[in-house]
C-alpha distance (Angstrom), angle and dihedral (degrees) to the residues before:
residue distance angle dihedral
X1 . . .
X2 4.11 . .
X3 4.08 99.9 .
X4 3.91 123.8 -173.1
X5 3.76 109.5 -157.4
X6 3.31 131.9 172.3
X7 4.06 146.8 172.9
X8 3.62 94.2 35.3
X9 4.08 91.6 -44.7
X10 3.86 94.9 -51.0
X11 3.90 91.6 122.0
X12 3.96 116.8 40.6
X13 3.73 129.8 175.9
X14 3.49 133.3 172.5
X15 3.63 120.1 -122.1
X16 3.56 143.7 -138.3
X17 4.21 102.9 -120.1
X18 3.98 99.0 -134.8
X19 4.03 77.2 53.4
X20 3.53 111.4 105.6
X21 3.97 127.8 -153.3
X22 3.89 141.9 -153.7
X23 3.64 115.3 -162.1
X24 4.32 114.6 -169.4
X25 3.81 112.5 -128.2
X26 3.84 86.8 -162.1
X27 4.35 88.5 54.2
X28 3.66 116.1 21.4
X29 3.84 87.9 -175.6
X30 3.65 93.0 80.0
X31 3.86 146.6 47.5
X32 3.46 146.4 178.8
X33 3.83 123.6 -128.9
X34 4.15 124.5 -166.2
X35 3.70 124.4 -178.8
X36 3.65 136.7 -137.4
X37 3.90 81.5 -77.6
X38 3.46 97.5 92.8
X39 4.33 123.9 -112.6
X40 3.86 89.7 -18.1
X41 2.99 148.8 88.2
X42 3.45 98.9 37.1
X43 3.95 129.0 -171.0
X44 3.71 114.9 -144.3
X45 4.04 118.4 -160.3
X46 3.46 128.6 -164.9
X47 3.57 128.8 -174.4
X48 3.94 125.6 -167.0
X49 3.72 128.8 176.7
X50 3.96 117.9 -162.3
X51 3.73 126.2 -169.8
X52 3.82 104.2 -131.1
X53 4.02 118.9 169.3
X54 3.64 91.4 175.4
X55 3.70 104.1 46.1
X56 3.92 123.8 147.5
X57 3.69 107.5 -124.6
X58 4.11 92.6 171.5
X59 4.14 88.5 67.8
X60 3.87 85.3 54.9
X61 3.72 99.4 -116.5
X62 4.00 88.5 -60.2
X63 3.52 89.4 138.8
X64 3.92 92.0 70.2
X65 3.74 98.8 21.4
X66 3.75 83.0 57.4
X67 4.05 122.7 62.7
X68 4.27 109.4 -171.9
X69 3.91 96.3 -117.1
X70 4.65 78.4 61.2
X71 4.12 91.8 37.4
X72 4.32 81.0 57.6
X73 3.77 99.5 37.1
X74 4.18 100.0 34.8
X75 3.91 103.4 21.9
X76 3.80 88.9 155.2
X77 3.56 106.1 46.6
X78 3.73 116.7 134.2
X79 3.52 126.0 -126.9
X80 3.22 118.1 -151.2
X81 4.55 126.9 -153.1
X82 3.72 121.5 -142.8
X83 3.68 122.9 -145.2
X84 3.67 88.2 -98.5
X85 3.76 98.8 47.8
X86 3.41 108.2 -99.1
X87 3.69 115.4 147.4
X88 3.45 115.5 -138.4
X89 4.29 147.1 -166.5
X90 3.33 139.6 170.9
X91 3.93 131.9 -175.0
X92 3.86 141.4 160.7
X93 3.87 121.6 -130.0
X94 4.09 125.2 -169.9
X95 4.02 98.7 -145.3
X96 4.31 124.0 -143.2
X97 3.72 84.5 -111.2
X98 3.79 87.8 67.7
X99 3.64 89.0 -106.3
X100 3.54 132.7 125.9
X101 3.95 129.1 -141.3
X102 3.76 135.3 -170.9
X103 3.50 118.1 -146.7
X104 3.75 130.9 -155.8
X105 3.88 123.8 -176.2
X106 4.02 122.6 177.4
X107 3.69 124.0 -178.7
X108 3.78 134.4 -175.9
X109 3.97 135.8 164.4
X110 3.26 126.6 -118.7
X111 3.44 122.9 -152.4
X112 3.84 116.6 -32.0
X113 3.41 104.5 -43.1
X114 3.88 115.7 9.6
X115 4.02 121.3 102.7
X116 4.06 117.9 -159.5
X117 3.66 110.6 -161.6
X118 4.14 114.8 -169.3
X119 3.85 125.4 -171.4
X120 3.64 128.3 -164.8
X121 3.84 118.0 -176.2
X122 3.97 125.6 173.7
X123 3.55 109.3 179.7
X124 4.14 130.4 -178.4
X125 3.56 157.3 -175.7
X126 3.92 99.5 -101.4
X127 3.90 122.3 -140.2
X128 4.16 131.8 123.4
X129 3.90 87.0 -84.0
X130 4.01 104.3 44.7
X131 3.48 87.1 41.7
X132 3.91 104.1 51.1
X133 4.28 82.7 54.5
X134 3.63 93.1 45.5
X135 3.94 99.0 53.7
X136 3.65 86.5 58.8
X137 3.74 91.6 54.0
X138 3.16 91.5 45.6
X139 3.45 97.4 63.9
X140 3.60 94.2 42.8
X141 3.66 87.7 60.2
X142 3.58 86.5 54.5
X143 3.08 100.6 53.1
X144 3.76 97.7 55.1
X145 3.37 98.0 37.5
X146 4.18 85.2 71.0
X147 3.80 79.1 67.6
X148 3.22 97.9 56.7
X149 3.95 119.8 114.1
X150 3.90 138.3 -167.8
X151 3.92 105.2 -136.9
X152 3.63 107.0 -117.1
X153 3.78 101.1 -140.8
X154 4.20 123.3 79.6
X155 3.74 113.9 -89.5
X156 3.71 147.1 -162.3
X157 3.58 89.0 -104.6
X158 3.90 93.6 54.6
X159 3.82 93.5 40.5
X160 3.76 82.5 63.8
X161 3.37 97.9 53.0
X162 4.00 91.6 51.4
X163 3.67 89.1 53.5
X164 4.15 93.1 43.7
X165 3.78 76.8 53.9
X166 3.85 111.2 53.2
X167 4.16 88.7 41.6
X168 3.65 84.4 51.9
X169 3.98 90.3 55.4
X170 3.84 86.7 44.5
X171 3.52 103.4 129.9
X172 3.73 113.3 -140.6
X173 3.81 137.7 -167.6
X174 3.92 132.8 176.4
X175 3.83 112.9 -117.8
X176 3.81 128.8 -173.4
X177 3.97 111.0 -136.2
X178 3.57 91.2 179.5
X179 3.55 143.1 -3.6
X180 3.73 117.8 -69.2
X181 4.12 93.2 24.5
X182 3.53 133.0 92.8
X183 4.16 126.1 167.9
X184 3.76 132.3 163.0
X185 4.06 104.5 -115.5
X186 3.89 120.4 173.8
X187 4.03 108.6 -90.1
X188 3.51 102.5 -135.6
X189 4.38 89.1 58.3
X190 3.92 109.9 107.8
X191 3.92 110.6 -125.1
X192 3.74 136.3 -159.1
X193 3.76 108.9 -166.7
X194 3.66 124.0 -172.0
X195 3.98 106.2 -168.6
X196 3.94 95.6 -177.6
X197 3.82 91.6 61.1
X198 3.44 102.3 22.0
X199 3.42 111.6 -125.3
X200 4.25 136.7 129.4
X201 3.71 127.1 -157.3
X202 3.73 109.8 -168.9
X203 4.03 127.4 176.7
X204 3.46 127.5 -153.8
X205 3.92 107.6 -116.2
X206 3.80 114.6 -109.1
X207 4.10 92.7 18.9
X208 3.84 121.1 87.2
X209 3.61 93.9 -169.8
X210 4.08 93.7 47.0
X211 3.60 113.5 98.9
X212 3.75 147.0 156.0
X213 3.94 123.9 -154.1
X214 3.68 124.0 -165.6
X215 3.39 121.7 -177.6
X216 3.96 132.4 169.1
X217 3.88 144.3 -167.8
X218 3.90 134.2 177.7
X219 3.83 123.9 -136.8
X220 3.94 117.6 -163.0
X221 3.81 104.1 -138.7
X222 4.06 128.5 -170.0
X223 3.93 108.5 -98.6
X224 4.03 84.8 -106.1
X225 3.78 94.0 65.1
X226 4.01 107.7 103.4
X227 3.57 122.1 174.0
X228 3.47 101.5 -136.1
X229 3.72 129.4 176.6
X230 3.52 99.2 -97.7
X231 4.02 95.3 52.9
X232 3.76 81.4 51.1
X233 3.85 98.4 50.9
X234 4.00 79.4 47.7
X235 3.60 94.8 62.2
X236 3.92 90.2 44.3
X237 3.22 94.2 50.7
X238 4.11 92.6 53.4
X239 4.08 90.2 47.8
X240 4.11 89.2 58.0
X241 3.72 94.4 47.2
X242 3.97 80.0 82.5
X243 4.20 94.6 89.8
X244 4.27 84.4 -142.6
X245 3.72 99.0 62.3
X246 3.75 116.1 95.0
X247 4.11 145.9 -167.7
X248 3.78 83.5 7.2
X249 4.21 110.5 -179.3
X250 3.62 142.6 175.0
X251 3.55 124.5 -143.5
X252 4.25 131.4 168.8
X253 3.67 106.4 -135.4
X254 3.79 96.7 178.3
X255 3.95 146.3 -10.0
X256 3.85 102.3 -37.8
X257 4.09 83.9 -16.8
X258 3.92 115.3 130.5
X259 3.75 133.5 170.7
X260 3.96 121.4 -158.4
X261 3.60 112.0 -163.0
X262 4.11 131.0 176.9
X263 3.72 131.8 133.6
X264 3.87 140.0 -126.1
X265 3.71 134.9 -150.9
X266 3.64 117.6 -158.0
X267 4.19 146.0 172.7
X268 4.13 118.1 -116.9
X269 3.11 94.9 -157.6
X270 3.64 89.5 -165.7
X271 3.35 87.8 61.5
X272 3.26 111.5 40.3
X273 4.00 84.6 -129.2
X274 3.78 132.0 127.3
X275 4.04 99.1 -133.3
X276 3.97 111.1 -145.7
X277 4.24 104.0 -152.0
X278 3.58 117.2 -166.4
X279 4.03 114.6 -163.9
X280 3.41 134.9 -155.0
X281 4.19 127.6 176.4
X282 3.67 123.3 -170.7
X283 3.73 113.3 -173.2
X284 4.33 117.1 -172.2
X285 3.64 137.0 171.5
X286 3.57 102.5 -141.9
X287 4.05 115.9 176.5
X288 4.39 95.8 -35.9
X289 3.95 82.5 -38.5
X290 3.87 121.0 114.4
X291 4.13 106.6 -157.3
X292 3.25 114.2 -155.4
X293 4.08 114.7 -165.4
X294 3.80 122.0 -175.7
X295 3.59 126.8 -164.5
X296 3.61 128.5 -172.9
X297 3.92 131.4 169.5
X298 3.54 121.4 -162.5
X299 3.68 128.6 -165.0
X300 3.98 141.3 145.4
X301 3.69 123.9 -83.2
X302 3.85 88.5 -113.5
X303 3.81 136.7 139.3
X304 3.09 94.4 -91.1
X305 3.72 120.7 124.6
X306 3.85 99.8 179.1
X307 3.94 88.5 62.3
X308 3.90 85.7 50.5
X309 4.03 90.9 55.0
X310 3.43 88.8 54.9
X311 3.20 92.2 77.3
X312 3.57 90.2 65.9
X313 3.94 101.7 49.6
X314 3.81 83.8 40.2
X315 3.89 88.3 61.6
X316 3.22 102.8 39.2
X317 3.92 88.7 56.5
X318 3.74 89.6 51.7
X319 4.15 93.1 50.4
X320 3.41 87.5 59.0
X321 3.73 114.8 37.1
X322 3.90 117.0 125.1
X323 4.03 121.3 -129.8
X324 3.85 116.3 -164.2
């Protein structure tokens, strides 16, 4: 039997065989499905999964099946349960475009705390013709969307969401090491600052092997010296002649301001450990002073996807620090 799944089997629905589907290497959480109707309609599906330890199961998941723009246009619309708990609504829309679009959205929970959230939308051109084929697949939809089922166990798609959770309750706060630098770092992180040298080590609360290093030095340069974007790409350039650096960019973040970033896996041998390092340059011209600020976080090739998001809090920060 014809099967959509999707997020890492956490949505499944059987299929029509003459239906045919397009999954998206770049999001495995949704597909496109076409019938034997040629290029269109097509039936988009979206699923989402949302870590929520305080959801309200007594409204019947309404605040997720429900978005505020549907709450104003559809206050009334029923949701229905099926015997396995699935939540479940259903409404027609006539879009500007002169379209129209029918929407499906299921929702479940999964375990104690996780919400999956499931869209189907099949929108068309309407006129006597278009709709007359539509209706029919309409109801075929219908039909196997009653199939459908929620995969009981935990999944890649809802570990994600649990990690996309706790870094979005990562409280931050911006802290001054020194004089003349401010950045937004995560408030619960340990720090050992020296001020006289300049440098930060930082660990990652709850990992040993987690850390951040900062470190910082000044270069007085003639009032001629500019950095300029080529002198930059130069010193990019010379960092990824070593074969192990990766996804190495430049980017200007400010007037004579530039950040080179790339990243580094390599063996401890001591260890035994395959070291993930993450590293960021900032380069300024500050009053006939070059700063130079390096960055590097450090952390064990592990299956571990909170360490991996990180990254992107981490980098974020260091965009957007201020020098004075």
């Amino acid at each position: 039997m014809d099967v959509l799944t999707l997020g890492d089997t956490s949505f499944e629905m059987p299929l029509d065989p003459a239906w045919e589907v397009t999954y998206f290497d770049e999001d495995y959480s949704k597909a496109d499905v076409r019938f034997n109707t040629g290029k269109y309609p097509v039936l988009g599906v979206k699923i989402i999964s949302l870590d929520e330890p305080k959801y309200k199961k007594n409204n019947k998941l309404k605040d997720y099946l429900f978005d505020p723009i549907l709450i104003e246009s559809h206050p009334d619309l029923q949701i229905k349960i099926s015997p396995n708990e699935v939540y479940g609504i259903e409404y027609q829309a006539n879009l500007e475009s002169g379209e129209k679009v029918k929407v499906w959205r299921k929702a479940t929970i999964i375990g104690s705390r996780t919400v999956r959230l499931v869209t189907l939308a099949l929108s068309w051109m309407s006129n006597p013709s278009s709709d007359k084929a539509v209706n029919n697949i309409l109801k075929e939809i219908e039909k196997k969307l009653e199939q459908c089922n929620f995969i009981a166990k935990e999944t890649n798609l809802d570990i994600e969401a649990k990690v996309s959770a706790r870094i979005s309750r990562l409280k931050q706060e911006v802290i001054s090491p020194w004089n003349g630098l401010s950045i937004l770092m995560p408030a619960s992180w340990p720090y050992e600052i020296n001020k006289q040298e300049k440098t930060l080590v930082s660990r990652v609360t709850g990992y040993e092997e987690a850390m951040v290093f900062l470190n910082c030095d000044e270069i007085n340069i003639p009032d001629s010296t500019k950095i300029t974007p080529e002198y930059m790409q130069q010193i990019a350039s010379s960092i990824g002649e070593d074969e192990k650096i990766k996804d190495i960019s430049l980017l200007s973040t400010g007037k004579e301001v530039y950040l080179i970033s790339c990243n580094k896996a390599e063996k401890d041998g001591d260890a035994g450990l395959v070291l993930n390092n993450y590293f960021w340059h900032i380069f300024a011209v500050k009053e006939k002073v070059m700063i130079r600020l390096h960055f590097t976080y450090v952390f064990p090739d592990m299956d571990d996807k909170f360490l991996y998001q990180i990254v992107n809090v981490l980098n974020e920060n260091i965009k957007n620090l201020k020098l004075e």
